[in-house]
C-alpha positions in Angstrom: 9.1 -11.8 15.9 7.8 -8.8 13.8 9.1 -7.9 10.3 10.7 -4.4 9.5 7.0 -4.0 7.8 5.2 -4.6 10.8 7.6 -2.3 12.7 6.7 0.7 10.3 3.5 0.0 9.7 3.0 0.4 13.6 4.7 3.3 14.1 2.4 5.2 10.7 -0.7 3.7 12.6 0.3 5.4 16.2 1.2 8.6 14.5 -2.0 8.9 12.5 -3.9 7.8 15.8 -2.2 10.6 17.7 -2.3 13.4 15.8 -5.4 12.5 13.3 -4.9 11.9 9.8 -6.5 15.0 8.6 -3.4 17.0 10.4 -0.9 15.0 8.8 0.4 15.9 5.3 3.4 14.0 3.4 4.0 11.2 6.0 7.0 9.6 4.8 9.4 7.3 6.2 13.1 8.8 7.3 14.7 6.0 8.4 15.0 2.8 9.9 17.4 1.0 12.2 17.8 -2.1 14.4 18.6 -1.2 18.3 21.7 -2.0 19.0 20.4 -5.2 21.2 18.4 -6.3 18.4 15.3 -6.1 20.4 13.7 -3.2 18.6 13.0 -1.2 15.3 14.0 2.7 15.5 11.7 4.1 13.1 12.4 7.7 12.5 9.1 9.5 10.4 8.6 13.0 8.8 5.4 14.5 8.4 3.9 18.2 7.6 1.4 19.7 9.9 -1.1 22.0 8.6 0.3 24.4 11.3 3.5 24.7 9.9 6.6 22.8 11.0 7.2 21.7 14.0 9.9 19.4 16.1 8.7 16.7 18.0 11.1 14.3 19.8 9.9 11.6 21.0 11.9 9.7 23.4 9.6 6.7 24.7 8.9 3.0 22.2 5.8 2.0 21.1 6.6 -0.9 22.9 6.8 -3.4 19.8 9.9 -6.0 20.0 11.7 -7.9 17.4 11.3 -10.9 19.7 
């Protein structure tokens, strides 16, 4: 099982690895929840983009379960 901590940490490290860290500007974390099955972390971040602001939904996992 991960830990809330893991969960976050893995969802900073895919967002730096897909948009590069140089693009990212006051990454901070939003929110946090447990899926309603108790499977998974919903990990909700906000960032700045040196391109101004942007909405980005994502609607896929990283694929990192509690169990």
């Amino acid at each position: 099982m991960i830990t809330l901590k893991q969960g976050v940490d893995a969802a900073m490290q895919f967002l730096i690895r897909a948009y590069g860290e140089e693009r990212l500007k006051n990454l901070a974390l939003e929110e946090v929840r447990l899926s309603e099955d108790e499977s998974e972390w919903i990990v909700t971040l906000g960032f700045d983009t040196l391109g101004g602001v942007k909405q980005v939904r994502n609607t896929g996992s990283l694929g990192i379960g509690i169990g």
